[in-house]
Structures are given as C-alpha cells and as structure tokens.
C-alpha positions in Angstrom: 6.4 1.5 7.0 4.8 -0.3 4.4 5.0 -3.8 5.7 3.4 -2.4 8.9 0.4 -1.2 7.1 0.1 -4.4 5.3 0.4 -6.4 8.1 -2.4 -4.1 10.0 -4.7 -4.6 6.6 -4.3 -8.4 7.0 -4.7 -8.5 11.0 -7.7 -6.7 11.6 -10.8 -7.9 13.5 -8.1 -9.8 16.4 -9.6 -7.6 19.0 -12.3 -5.6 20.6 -13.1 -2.2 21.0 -12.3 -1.2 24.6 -13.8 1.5 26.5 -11.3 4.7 27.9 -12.1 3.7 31.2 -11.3 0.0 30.8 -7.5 -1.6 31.5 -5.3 -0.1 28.8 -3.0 -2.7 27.2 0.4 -4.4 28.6 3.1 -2.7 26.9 6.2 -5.1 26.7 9.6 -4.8 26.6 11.1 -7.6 27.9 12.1 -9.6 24.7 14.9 -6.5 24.1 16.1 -7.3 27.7 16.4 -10.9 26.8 17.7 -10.3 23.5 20.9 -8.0 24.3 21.4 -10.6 27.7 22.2 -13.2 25.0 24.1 -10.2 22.9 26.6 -9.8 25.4 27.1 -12.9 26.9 28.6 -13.6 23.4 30.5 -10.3 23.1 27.8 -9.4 20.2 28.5 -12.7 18.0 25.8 -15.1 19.9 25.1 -18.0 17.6 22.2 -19.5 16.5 21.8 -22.2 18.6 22.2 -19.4 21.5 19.7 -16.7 19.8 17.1 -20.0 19.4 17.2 -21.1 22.8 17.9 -18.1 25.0 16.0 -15.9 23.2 13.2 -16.9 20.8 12.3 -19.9 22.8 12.4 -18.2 25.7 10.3 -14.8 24.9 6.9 -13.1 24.6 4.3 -14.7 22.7 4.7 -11.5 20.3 7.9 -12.3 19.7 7.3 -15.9 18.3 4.6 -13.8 16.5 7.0 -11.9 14.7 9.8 -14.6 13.9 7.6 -16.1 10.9 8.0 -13.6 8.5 10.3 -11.1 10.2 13.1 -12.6 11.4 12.7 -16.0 10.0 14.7 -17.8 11.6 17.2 -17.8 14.7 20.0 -18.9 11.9 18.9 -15.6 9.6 19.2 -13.3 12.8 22.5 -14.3 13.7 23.6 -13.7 10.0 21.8 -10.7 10.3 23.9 -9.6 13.3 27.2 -10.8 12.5 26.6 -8.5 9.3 25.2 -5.2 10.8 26.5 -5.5 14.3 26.7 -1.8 14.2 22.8 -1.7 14.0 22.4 -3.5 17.1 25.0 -1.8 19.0 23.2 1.4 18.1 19.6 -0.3 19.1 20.9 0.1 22.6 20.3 3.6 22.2 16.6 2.9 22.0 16.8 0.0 24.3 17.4 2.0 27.4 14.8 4.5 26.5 11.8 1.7 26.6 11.0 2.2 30.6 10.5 5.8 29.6 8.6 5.3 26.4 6.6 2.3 28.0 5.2 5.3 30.6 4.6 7.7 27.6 2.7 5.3 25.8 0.2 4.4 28.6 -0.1 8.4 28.5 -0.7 8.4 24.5 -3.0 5.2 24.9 -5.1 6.9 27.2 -5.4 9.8 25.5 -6.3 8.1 22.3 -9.7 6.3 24.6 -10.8 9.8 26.0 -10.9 11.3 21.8 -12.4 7.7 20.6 -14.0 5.7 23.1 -14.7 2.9 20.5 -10.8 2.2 20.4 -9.5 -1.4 20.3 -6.4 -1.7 22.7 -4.3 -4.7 21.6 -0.9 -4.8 23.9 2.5 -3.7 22.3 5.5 -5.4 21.9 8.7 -4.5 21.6 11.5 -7.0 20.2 14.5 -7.3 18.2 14.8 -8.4 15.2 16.9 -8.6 12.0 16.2 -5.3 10.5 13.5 -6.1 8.1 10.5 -4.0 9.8 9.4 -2.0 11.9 6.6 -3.4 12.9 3.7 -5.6 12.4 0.6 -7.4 13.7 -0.8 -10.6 15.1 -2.8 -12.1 17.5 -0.5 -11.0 20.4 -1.1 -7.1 19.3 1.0 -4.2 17.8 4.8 -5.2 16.9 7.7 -3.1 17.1 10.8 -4.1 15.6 13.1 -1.3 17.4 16.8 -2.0 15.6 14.8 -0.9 13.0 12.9 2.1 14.4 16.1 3.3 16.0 18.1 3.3 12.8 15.5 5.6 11.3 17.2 8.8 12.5 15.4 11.1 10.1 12.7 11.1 12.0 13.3 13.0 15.6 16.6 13.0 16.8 15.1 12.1 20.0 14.9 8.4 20.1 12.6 8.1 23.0 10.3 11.2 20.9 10.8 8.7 17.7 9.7 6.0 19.5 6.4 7.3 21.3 5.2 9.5 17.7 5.7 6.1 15.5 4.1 4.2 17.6 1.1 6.7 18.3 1.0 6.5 14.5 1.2 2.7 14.1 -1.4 1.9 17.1 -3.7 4.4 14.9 -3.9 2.2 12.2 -5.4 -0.5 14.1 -8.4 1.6 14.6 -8.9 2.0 11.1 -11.7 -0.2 8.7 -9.9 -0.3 5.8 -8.1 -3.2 7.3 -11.3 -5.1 6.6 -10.5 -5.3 2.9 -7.8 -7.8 3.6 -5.7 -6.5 0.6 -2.3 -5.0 -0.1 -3.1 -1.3 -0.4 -0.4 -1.4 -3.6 -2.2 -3.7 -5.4 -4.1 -1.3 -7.5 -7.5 -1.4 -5.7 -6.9 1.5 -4.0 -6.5 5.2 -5.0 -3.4 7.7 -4.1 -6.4 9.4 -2.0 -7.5 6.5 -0.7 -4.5 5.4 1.4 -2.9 8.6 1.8 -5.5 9.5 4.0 -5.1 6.0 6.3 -1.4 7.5 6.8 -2.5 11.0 7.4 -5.2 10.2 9.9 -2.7 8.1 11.0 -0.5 11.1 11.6 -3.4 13.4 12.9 -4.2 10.9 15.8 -0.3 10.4 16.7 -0.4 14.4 17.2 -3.7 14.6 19.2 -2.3 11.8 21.2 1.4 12.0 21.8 2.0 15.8 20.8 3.5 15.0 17.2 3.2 13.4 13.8 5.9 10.4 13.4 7.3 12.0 10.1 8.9 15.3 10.4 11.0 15.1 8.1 8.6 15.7 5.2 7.4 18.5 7.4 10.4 20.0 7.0 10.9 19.3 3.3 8.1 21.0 2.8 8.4 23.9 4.4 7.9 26.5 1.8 7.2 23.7 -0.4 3.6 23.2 -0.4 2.0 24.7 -3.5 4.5 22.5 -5.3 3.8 19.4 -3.5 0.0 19.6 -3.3 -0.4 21.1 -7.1 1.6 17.3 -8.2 -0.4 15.5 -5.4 -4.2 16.6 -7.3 -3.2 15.6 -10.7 -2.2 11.8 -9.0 -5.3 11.8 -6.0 -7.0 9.3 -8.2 -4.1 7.0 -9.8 -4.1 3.4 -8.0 0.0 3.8 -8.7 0.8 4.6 -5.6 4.6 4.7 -6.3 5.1 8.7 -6.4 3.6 8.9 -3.0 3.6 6.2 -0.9 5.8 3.1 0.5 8.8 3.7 -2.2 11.5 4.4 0.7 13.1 6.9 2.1 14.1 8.8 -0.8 16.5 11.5 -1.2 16.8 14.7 -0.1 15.7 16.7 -3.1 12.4 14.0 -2.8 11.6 12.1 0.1 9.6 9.7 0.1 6.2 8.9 1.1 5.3 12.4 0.6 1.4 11.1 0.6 1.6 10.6 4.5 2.1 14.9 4.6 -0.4 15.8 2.1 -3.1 13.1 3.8 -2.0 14.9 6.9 -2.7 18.3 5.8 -6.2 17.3 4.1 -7.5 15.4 7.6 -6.2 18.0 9.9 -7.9 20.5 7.6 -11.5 18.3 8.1 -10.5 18.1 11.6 -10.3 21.7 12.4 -13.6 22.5 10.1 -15.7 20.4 12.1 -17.5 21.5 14.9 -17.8 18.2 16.7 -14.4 17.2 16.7 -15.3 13.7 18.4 -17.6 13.0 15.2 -14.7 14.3 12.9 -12.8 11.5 14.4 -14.8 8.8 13.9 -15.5 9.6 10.2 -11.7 10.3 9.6 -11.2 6.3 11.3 -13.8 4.9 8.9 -13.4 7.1 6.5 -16.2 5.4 4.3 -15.8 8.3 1.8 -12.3 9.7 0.8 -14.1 12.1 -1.5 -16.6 13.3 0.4 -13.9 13.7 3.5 -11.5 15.7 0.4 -15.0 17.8 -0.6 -15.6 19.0 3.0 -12.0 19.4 4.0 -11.6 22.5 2.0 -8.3 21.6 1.0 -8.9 21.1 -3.1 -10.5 24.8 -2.9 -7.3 25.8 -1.0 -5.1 23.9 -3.8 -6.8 25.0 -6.8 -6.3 29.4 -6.5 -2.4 28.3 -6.4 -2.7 26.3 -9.9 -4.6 28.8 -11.8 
C-alpha cells in the first residue's frame, strides 16, 4: 500500500470537490476485459508486441496512466507474466467479481457524499498490471492494479469483500490534505502519528462507507493484543522512522506489518464516537490539521496510559 499513498500525496488537487447529489464517478473495468482477451488468445503467453497493441494501445486513458511507472513497459509485462502466470490465472478470480464490485462501489461512493458532502469523486479504474501495486493516481482518477489486490489473500477471503473495503480505503485517501505536502510520508518529515492517522481515517471511512476496514488481518492479530501493541505504539507516536509501523510489508505472523494503520484506526474511531457532531468529526479527521490535538481529544492516550503504569 505504500506506493498508493505516495502516489495519492503526489496527485492531489486533479479534481474538485463534488456534491452527494451530483453524478458519482465512472467506475471502469474494461482494461481487465481487454487484458485477459489478449491472455487467452495466446493461451496465457501473449507477447509483447500483442500486450502493446491489443491491450495498452487499445485501453482506458487510466491504463496508459498507470504503464509509466507501474508496468513500464508492454516488454516488462510480458516478462512479468511468463514469470508468475500463476498470478494472473488467479486474477481471474477477481476479474469476474468486477460487475458485482462496480455496483457495490457506486453504493460505497454514495455513501461516502451523504457523510462528507465536500468529497472529490475522481472515476476508478481497474487494470492489469505486472504485480508492482496496487494502485495509484493520476489525472484519469483512482488506479487499481487487481493481480495485485487479488493476490493479497490475507485480507478477506472474500475477493469481491477485498476488493470493495480496499478500495473504500484507497478512494478515502484522496479526500485527505496531507496530499498537499507533495512529499514521501517516509521521508522523515512526518511523525509515526502523523501518517498513521491518514491510514486509520482511511480505515474509519472504508467502514462507514462499505461496512468494513480493508485490513482485518491486524484486527485479528490483535485480538487480545492491544495493551501490547498500543503501550509500543506511544513510546514511537513521535519518531519520523516510520519503519516499525508503517509501509515495511506484510510481515510475519508473530508481527504483521503496518500495525500503525490499526492503532490510527482505533484512535479516529475513538474521536469519532466522542464527538457529538459526527459530520464535523469527519471533516476534522479528513484535514486533520492537528494530529495532537485529534490524539488529545480522542481519549485514547488516557485509555493507554492506566495499562502502562
């Protein structure tokens, strides 16, 4: 997930904010049509010269969007392919999910304009790629990369769930100002606090919209967990080493990673259900001009701190 958010950081200010009652955005999945058309009609081995004509030529403007610095080049994708053909076969899984999700989506999306009306609605796309993201951003919207999203099985089982949570939690990021400081949020200008709250309002919107968070999993590590977790997580809130917490892979099972998107869960759901006008709560979780004052009136260091005595 990291080179999404750093993508979203570099792309914002592309659109406007749209009101609920406005046109939602196109959500596309045609390029994943297009792509396993080629696929087959070379048994799963389509060249180069096939994959440049048939299908990057011939898609969505967000696909020529995300060839630059995702898939490269038609010659790297078909390397890419011959090499993990068994991540392609199993991106069909996900591929005939998409009219389903596509209908979900316009749900979630809809959703998300009714809870913050100043919402910008760039359209999704949904492509394939070489395994090398998830997703991204450009001028032609929010990206999804789904050989990649459907590989990530320990999110939901559920590939169509997986789909619809990540990319409630994805679209939430494009409502988010930090984007405006046009940097990479592991560069060391920003604190552990800092961007785990992006990811965990991130996480709070994908529930209020689509019914879940996008990572389970570190619920479920968690579970019984959470003194532990949260005791570590206040003695780093204010490290700009972000490595213990954030964008350092999928870990292990004894450690997961990106534990930070949990805890920045737990501390804006926490301000969330303290606030008494939860449309407000929103907005300042989205800007989120203050970490610290967010942290302070969360509650959740007061909660922390009895367990650490």
């Amino acid at each position: 997930m990291r080179q999404l958010i750093i993508s979203l950081i570099l792309a914002v200010g592309l659109w406007q904010p749209a009101k609920a009652d406005e046109s939602l955005p196109e959500i596309h999945i045609s390029d994943v049509e297009l792509f396993f058309r080629v696929y087959d009609a070379a048994n799963g081995s389509p060249s180069a010269r096939a994959l440049q004509t048939d299908y990057l030529d011939a898609g969505s403007d967000g696909l020529r969007q995300f060839i630059p610095h995702r898939i490269i080049s038609a010659t790297e994708l078909a390397d890419a392919i011959s090499k993990h053909r068994d991540t392609y076969e199993q991106a069909r899984t996900c591929a005939v999910e998409l009219p389903d999700v596509r209908q979900r989506l316009a749900a979630v999306l809809e959703k998300l304009g009714e809870i913050y009306p100043e919402a910008r609605f760039p359209p999704i796309t949904m492509v394939i790629g070489r395994g090398s993201s998830g997703g991204t951003t450009g001028r032609a919207g929010v990206l999804i990369g789904i050989e990649t999203v459907c590989g990530a099985d320990w999110l939901q089982a559920d590939v169509g769930d997986r789909l619809v949570h990540l990319i409630a939690h994805e679209y939430a990021h494009v409502q988010q100002p930090i984007v405006e400081s046009s940097g990479n949020p592991s560069d060391g200008q920003f604190t552990v606090l800092q961007v785990s709250l992006v990811e965990g309002v991130a996480e709070l919107l994908a529930e209020l919209t689509s019914g879940s968070i996008s990572n389970v999993h570190l619920q479920r590590y968690a579970a019984g967990r959470e003194r532990e977790i949260e005791r570590a997580f206040l003695d780093d809130i204010n490290k700009t080493d972000l490595s213990a917490w954030l964008y350092n892979g999928r870990g292990t099972p004894e450690r997961p990673g990106d534990l930070g998107y949990w805890v920045g869960y737990r501390i804006a759901k926490q301000f969330y259900q303290r606030s008494p006008d939860k449309r407000a709560a929103i907005r300042e979780l989205i800007a989120a001009e203050d970490p610290q004052d967010i942290l302070r009136r969360s509650g959740w260091v007061e909660r922390v701190r009895p367990a650490i005595r």
